[in-house]
N, C-alpha and C positions, 0 to 999 in steps of 0.2 A: 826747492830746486826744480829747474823747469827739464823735464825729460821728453827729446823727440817722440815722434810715434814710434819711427823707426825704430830708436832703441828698447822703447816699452814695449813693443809688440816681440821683438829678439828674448828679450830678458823672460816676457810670458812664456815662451817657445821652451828657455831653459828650465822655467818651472815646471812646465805639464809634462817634460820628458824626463825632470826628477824622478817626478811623482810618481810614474810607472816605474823608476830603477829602484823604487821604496817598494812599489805595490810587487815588485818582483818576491817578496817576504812576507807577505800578505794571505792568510789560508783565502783560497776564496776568493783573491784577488784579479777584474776583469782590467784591462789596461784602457790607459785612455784615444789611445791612437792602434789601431788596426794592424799598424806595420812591425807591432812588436806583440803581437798574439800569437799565440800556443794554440791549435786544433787539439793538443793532448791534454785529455783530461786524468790527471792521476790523484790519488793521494797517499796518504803516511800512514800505518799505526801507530799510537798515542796511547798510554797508559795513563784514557783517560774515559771512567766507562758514562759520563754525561758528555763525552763529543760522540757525532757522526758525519758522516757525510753525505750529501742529498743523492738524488739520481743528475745523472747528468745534465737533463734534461730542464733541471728544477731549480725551484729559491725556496728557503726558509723565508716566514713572515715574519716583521716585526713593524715596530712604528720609527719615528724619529722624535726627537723634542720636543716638536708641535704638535705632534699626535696623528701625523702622516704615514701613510700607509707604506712599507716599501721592503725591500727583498736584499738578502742576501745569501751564497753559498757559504759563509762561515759557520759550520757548525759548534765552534766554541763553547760551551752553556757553561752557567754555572747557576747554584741556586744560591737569590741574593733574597734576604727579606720575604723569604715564602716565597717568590716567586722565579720560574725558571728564564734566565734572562741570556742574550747575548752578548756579544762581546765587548759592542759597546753599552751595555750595561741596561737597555731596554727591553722590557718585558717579549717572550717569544708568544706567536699567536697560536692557537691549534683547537682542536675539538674536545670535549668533556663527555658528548655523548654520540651515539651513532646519526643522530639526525640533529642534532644540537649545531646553532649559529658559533662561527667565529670568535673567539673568545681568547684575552690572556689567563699562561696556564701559572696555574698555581696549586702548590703543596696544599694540604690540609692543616687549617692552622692552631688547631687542637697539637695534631700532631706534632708539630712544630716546634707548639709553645711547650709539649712536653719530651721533644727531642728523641720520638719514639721513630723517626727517620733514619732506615738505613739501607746502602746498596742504592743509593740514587743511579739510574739509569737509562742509554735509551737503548730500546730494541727497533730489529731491522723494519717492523711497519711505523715506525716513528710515537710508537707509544715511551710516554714519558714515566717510570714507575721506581716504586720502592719498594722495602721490605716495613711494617708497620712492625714492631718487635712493645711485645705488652704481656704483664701475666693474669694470667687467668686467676680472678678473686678467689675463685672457690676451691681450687686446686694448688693454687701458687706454683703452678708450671708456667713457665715461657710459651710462649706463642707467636708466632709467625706470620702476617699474613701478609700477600701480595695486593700492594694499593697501585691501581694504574691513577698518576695526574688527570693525563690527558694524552690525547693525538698530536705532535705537531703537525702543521699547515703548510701545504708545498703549493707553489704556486709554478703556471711554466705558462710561458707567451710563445707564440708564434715564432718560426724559425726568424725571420728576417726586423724582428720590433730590436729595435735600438734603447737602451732602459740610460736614462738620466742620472750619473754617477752624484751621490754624495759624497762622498770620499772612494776609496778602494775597492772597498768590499760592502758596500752600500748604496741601494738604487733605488730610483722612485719610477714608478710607470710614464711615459710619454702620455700628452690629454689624449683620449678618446680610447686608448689602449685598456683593454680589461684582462685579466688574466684568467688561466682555467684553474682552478684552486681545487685539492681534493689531499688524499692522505696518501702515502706511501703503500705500497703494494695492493692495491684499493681496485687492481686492474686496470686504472689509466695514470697512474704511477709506479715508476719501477720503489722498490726497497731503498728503506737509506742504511748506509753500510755504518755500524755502531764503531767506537774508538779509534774511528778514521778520521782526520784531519785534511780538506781537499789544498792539494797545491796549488798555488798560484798558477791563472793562465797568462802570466808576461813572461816571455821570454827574457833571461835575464841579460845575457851576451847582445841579443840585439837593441835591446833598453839601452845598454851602455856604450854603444855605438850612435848611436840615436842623439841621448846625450853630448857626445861630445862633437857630431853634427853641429848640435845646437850651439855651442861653447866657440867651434871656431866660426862658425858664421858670426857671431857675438861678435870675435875678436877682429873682421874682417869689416866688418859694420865700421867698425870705433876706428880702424885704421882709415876706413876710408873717410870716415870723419873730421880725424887728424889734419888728413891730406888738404882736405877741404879746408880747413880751419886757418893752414898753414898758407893757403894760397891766398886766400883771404885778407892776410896778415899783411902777405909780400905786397900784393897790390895797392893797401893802404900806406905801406912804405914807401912806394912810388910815388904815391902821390904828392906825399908831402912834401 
């Protein structure tokens, strides 16, 4: 079925201004149009001690499908298959040692496989850690000890870069843009706030205003179309 530009271009209108009344429920969530942003950045407690929240300023790293590098403020995690992953389900990036490259983070998989994991966590410099729980052969006492993963990886661009939405809460860097990548509380990173969840920055009220913008231009479109269609009509009837 053959669709005007005019109306495919109304109807995209209606989709990307969906998208941001979804992305309004989004932790994390940057909108797609400027005129429905929030300058307030807040977030929630969650009773949940593998989330946090970044500094304001920052992205959690992760990749995409193809193995693209990109950012987002959901701190979501969960531990899937040894490894600490986000929301959408891809490995998170971070450091393992104090001078150690880039790296996905992952559990110890001794540990793992002997399910000696417990009290998964992150604390406020974005270290990723457990409790290792084993007993001692010689004693058959319990034992304790504190296993750091790793560091997550925060990354922060320049106040005025524009970052390339994947979806909602998922971005890829514009070419030639690099980012300053370092850890949390590291002195050019503030702290990430532990069992925080960051709110969405689309305003929700002006999202749905927005929307229905969209809807009745839609509808004003088609009418005029109508109009048009109808006259059309008449004139061919004269003719005959």
């Amino acid at each position: 079925m053959y669709v005007n530009p005019a109306t495919a271009a109304a109807l995209d209108r209606i989709a990307e201004r969906a998208s941001d009344v979804y992305a309004s429920f989004t932790p994390g969530a940057l909108p797609q149009h400027g005129d429905v942003a929030t300058d307030r950045v807040s977030s929630r407690f969650v009773l949940d001690p593998l989330s946090a929240a970044p500094p304001d300023d920052a992205y959690f790293i992760t990749t995409n499908d193809r193995g693209q590098t990109c950012y987002t403020r959901d701190g979501t995690f969960q531990l899937r298959d040894g490894a600490i992953v986000g929301v959408q389900g891809r490995t998170m990036l971070g450091f393992t040692s104090p001078n150690g490259a880039l790296c996905e983070l992952h559990i110890d998989a001794v540990d793992a496989a002997l399910g000696r994991v417990a009290n998964l966590h992150v604390e406020s410099d974005g270290s990723i850690a457990y409790t290792r729980r084993a007993v001692d052969p010689r004693s058959g006492a319990s034992v304790d000890e504190r296993v750091v993963v790793g560091r997550l990886a925060l990354a922060r661009f320049p106040a005025a870069t524009k970052l390339n939405a994947l979806d909602a809460n998922r971005f890829v860097a514009p070419p030639g843009h690099v980012p300053h990548i370092g850890r949390a509380a590291d002195g050019n990173f503030g702290p990430v706030a532990p069992m925080r969840s960051e709110m969405s920055r689309v305003d929700i009220e002006r999202s749905l205003q927005r929307l229905q913008d969209a809807y009745t231009a839609f509808d004003a479109l088609q009418a005029a179309h109508k109009a048009q269609s109808g006259l059309g009509k008449t004139a061919m009837d004269l003719l005959k």
